[in-house]
GURO-958727 format. One record per residue (C-alpha): residue number from 1; residue in three letters; x, y, z. Coordinates in nm, 2 decimals. Layout:
BEGIN
+-----+------+--------+--------+--------+
: seq : type :      X :      Y :      Z :
+-----+------+--------+--------+--------+
: NUM :  ALA :      X :      Y :      Z :
...
+-----+------+--------+--------+--------+
REM end
This chain:
BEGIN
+-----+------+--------+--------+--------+
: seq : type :      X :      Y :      Z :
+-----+------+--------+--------+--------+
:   1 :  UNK :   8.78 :  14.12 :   8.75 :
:   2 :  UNK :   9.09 :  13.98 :   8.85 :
:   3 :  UNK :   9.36 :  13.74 :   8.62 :
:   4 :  UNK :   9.33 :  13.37 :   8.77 :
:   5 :  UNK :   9.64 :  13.29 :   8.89 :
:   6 :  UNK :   9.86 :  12.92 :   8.88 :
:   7 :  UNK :  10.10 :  12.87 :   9.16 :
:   8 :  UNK :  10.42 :  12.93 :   9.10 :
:   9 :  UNK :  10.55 :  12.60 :   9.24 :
:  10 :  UNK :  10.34 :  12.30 :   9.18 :
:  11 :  UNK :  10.44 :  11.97 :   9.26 :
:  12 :  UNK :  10.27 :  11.68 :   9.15 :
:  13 :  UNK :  10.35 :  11.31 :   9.09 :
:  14 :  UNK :  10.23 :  11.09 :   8.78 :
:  15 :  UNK :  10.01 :  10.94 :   8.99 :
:  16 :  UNK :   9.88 :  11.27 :   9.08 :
:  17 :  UNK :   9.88 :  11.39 :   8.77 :
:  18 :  UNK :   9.67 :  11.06 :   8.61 :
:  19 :  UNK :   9.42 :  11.13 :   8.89 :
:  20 :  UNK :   9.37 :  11.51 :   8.81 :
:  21 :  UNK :   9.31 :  11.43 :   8.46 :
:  22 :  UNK :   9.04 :  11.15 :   8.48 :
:  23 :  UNK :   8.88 :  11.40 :   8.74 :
:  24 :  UNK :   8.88 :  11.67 :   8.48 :
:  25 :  UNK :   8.72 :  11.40 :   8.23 :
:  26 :  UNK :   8.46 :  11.37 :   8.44 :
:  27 :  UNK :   8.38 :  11.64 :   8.56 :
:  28 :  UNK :   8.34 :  11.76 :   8.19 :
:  29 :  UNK :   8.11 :  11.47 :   8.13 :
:  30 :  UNK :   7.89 :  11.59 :   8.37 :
:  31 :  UNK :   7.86 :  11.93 :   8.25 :
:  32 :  UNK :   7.79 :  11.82 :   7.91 :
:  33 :  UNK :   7.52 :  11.57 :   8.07 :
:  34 :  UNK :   7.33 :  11.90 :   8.22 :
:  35 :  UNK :   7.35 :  12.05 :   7.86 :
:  36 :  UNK :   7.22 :  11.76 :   7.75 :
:  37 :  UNK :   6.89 :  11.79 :   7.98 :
:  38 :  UNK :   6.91 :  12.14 :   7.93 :
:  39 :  UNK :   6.80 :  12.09 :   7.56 :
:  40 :  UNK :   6.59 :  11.82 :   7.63 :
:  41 :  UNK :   6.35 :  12.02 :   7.85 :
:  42 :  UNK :   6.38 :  12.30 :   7.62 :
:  43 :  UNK :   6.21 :  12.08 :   7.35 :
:  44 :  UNK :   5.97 :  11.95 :   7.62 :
:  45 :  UNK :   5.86 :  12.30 :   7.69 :
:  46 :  UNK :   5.80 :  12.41 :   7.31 :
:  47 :  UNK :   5.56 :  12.08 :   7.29 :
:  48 :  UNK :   5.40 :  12.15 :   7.63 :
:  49 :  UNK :   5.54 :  11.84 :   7.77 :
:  50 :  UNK :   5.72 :  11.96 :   8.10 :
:  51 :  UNK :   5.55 :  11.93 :   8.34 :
:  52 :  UNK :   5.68 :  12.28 :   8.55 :
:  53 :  UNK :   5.39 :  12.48 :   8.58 :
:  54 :  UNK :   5.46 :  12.69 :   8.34 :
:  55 :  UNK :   5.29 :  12.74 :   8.00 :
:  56 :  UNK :   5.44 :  12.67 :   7.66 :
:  57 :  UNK :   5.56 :  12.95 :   7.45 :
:  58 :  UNK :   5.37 :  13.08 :   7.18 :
:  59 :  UNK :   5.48 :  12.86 :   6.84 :
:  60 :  UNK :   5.24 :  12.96 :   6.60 :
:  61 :  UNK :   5.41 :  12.79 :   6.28 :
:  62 :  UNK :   5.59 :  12.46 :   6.18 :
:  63 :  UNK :   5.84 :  12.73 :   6.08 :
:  64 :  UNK :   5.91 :  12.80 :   6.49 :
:  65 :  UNK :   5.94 :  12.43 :   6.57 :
:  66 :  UNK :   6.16 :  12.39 :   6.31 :
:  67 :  UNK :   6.37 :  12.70 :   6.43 :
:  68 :  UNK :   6.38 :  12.53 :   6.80 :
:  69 :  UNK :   6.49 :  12.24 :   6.66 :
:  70 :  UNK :   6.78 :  12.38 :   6.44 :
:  71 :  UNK :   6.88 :  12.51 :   6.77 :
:  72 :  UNK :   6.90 :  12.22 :   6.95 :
:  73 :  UNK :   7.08 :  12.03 :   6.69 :
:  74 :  UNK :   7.32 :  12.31 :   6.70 :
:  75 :  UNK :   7.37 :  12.27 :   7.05 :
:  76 :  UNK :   7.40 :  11.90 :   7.02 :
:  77 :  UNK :   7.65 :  11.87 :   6.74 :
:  78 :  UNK :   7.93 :  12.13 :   6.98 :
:  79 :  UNK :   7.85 :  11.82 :   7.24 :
:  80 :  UNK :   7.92 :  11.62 :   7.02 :
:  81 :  UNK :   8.22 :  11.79 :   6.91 :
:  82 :  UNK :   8.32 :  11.78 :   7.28 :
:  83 :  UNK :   8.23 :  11.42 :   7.34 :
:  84 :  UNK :   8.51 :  11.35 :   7.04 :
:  85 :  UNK :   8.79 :  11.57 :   7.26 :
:  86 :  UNK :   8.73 :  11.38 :   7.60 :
:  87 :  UNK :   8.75 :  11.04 :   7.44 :
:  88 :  UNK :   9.09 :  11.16 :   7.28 :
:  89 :  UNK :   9.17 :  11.31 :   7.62 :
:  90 :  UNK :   9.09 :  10.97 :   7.79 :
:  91 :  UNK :   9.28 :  10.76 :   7.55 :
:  92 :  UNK :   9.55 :  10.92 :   7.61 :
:  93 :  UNK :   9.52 :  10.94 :   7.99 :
:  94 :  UNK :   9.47 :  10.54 :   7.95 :
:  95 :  UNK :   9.81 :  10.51 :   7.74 :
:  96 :  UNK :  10.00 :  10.70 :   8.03 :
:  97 :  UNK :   9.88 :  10.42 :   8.32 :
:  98 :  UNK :   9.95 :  10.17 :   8.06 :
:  99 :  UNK :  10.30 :  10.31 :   8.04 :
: 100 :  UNK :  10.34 :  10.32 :   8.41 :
: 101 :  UNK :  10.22 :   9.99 :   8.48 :
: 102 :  UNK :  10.53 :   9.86 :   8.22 :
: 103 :  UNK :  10.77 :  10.13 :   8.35 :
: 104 :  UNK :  10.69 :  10.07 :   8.76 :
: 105 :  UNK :  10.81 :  10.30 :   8.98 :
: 106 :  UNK :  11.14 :  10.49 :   8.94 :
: 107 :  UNK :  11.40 :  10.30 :   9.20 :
: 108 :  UNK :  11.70 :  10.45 :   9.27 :
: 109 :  UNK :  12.00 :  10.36 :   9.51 :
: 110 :  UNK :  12.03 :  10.57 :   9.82 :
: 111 :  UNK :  12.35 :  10.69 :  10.04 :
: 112 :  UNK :  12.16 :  10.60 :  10.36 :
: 113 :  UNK :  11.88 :  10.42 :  10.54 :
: 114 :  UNK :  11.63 :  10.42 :  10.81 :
: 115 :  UNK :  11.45 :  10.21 :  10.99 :
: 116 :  UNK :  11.23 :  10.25 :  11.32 :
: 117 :  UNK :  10.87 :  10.24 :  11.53 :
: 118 :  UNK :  10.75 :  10.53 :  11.65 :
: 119 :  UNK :  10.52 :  10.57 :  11.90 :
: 120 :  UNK :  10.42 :  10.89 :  12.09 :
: 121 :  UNK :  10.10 :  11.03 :  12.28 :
: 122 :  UNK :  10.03 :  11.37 :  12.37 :
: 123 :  UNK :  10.16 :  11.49 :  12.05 :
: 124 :  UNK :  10.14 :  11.89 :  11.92 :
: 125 :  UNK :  10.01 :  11.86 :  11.54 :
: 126 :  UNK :   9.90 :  12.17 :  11.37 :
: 127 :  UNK :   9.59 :  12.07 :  11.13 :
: 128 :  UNK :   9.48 :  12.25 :  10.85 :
: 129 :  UNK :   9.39 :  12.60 :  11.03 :
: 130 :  UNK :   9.23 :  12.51 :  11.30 :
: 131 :  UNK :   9.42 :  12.58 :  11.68 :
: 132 :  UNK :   9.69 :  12.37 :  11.82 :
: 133 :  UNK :   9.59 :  12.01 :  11.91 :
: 134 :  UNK :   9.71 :  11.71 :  12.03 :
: 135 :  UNK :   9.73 :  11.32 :  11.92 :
: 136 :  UNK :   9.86 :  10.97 :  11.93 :
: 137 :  UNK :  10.09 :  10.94 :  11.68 :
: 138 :  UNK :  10.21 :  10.59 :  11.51 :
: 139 :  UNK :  10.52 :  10.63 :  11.28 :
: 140 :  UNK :  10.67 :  10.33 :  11.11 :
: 141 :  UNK :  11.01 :  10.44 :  10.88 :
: 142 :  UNK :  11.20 :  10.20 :  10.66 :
: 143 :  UNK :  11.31 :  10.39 :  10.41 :
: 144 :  UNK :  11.57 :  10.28 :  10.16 :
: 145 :  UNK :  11.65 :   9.90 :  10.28 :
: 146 :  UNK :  11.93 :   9.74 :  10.16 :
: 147 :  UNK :  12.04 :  10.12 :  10.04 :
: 148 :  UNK :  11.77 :  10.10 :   9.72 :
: 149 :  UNK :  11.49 :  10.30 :   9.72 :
: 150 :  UNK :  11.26 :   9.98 :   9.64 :
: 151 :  UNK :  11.11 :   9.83 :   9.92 :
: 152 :  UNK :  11.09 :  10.17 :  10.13 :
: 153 :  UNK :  10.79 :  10.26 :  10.32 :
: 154 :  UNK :  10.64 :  10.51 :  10.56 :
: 155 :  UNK :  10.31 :  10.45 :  10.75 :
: 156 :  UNK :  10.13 :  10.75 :  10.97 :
: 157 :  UNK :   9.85 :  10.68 :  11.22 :
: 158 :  UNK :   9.73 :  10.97 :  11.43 :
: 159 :  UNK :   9.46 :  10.84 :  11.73 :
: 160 :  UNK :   9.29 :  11.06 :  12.02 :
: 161 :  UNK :   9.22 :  11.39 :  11.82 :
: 162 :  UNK :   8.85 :  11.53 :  11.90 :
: 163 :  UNK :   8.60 :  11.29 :  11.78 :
: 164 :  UNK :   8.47 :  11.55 :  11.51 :
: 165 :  UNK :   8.76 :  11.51 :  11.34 :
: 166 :  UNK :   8.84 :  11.13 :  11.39 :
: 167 :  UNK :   9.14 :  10.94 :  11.32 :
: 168 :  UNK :   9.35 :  11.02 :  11.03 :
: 169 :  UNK :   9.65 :  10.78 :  10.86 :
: 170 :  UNK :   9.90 :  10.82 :  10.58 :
: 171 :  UNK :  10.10 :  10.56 :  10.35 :
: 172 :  UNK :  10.37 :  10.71 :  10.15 :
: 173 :  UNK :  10.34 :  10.57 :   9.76 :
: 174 :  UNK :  10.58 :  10.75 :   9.59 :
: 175 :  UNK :  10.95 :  10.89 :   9.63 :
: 176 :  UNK :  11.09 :  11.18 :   9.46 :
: 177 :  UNK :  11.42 :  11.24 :   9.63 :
: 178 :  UNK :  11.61 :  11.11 :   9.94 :
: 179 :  UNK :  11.88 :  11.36 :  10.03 :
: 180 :  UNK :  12.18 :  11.23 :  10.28 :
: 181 :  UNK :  12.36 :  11.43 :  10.56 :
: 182 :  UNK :  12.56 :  11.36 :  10.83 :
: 183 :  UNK :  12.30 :  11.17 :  11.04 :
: 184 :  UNK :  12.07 :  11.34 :  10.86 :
: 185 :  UNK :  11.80 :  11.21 :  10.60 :
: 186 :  UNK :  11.53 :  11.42 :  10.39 :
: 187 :  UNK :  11.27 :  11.28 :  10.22 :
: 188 :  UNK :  11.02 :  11.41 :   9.95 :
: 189 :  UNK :  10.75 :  11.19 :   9.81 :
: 190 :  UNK :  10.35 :  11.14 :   9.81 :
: 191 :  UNK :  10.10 :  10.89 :   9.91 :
: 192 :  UNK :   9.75 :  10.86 :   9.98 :
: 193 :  UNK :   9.57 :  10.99 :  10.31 :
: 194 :  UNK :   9.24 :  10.91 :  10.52 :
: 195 :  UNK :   9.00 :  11.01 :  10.71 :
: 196 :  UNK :   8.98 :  11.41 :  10.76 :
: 197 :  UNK :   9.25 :  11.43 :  10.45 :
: 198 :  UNK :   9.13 :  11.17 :  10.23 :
: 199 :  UNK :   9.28 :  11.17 :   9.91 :
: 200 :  UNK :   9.63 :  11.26 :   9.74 :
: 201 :  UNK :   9.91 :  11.49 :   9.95 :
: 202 :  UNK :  10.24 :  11.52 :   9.95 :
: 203 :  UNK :  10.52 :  11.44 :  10.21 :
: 204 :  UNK :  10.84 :  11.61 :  10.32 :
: 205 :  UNK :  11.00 :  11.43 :  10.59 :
: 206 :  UNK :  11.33 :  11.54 :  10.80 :
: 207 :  UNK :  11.54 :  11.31 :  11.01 :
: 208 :  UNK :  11.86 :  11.45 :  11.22 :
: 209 :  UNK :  11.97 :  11.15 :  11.41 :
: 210 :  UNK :  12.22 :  11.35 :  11.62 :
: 211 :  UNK :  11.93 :  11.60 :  11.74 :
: 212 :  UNK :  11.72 :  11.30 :  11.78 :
: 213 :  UNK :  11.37 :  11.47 :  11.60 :
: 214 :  UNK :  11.18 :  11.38 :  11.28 :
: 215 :  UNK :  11.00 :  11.64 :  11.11 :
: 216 :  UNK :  10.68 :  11.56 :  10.90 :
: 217 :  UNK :  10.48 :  11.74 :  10.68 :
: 218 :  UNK :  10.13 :  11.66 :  10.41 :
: 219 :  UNK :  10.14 :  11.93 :  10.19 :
: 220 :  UNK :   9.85 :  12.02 :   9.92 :
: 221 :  UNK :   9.96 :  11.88 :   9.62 :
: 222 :  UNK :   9.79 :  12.18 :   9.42 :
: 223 :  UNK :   9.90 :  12.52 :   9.68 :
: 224 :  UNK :  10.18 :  12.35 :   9.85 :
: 225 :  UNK :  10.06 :  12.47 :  10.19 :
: 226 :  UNK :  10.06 :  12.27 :  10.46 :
: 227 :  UNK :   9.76 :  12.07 :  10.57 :
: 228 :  UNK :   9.96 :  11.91 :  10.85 :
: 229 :  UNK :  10.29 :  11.90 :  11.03 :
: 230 :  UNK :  10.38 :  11.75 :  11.35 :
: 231 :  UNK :  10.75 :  11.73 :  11.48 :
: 232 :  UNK :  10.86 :  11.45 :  11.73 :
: 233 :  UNK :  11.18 :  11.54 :  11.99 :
: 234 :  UNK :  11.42 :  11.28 :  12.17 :
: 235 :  UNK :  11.38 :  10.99 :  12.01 :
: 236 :  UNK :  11.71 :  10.76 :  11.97 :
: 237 :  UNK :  11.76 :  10.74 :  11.60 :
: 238 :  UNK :  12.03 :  10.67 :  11.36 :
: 239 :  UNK :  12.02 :  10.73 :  10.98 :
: 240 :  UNK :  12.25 :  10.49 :  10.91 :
: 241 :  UNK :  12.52 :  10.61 :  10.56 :
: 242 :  UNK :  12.50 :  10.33 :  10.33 :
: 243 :  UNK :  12.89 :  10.14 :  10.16 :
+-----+------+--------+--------+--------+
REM end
């Protein structure tokens, strides 16, 4: 049997981070919930109760029905035990949104900006793993106004894929770096996705004003692969160096 493995780069935001945790909480919860039933049939069966088809097992003393249910106390005081650990695990978790909600987000000056509207049909995306296809894209950039990193935002809309797939947008949430160039502007961040990708991914965006492209990329937030990536060509835009 193989070692399970973590990736060596992972890349997650707080936000990210807060949402893994509260799923792990839960999905904990659950598991516990099926023990749960687990021992409750188990006493149903001893008594005859459950209803399954199935006979009861032979308990020929008060001796055996006290042994079953030593058991299942057993059982329930480790859930118990467990129960304890997740509400410490969720108290915590709630202290960390707390903190971000009196904290905000992290806003930083920038040494350039970017504004524009970009629309373009007929557009080469590559999708998950499935072959090359086309769609509508709708790009709207305004990233670092007024040179602060407050205020930016980054809105993707892709229309006209095949209708088993559907439509499929992007708003960028959170910033982690914007890196300057000459006419050049690189941005890594995350936001939240729907339709096909619903949920949390990560960005990397690349500008080059004097090429005239804009690179984008969703990345899982987990692997790091690519789930998405599209690149748009002569377009007039200017990353504009802030004073």
């Amino acid at each position: 049997m193989s070692e399970p493995s973590i990736p060596s780069e992972i890349n997650l935001t707080l936000d990210q981070s807060i949402t893994l945790l509260l799923a792990s909480i839960g999905m904990e919860e659950l598991s516990l919930a099926h023990l749960i039933n687990a021992e409750a049939e188990k006493l149903q069966m001893v008594l005859g109760t459950l209803e399954n088809g199935q006979p009861p097992p032979p308990i020929t003393s008060l001796e055996d029905l006290l042994a079953v249910n030593n058991s299942i106390r057993s059982t329930l005081r480790e859930v118990i035990k467990n129960q304890m650990m997740l509400q410490f695990k969720l108290e915590d978790v709630l202290r960390l949104i707390e903190m971000e909600e009196e904290d905000g987000p992290i806003v930083f000056d920038c040494n350039c900006s970017v504004s524009a509207e970009l629309q373009e049909t007929g557009v080469n995306i590559s999708l998950l793993d499935l072959p090359i296809l086309q769609a509508d894209v709708n790009l709207a950039i305004n990233i670092c106004p007024e040179c602060s990193s407050e205020g930016s935002s980054l809105t993707l809309g892709l229309t006209g894929l095949p209708i088993i797939i559907g439509n499929i947008s992007f708003n960028l949430t959170d910033i982690a770096s914007i890196v300057c160039g000459d006419n050049t502007l690189t941005l890594t961040g995350a936001g939240t996705a729907t339709g096909l990708l619903a949920g949390l991914l990560n960005l990397s965006l690349e500008i080059d004003g004097t090429a005239g492209t804009v690179e984008l990329e969703l990345l899982d937030p987990i692997l790091g692969t690519t789930v998405l990536s599209f690149q748009l060509t002569g377009l007039d835009i200017e990353v504009t160096p802030c004073n």
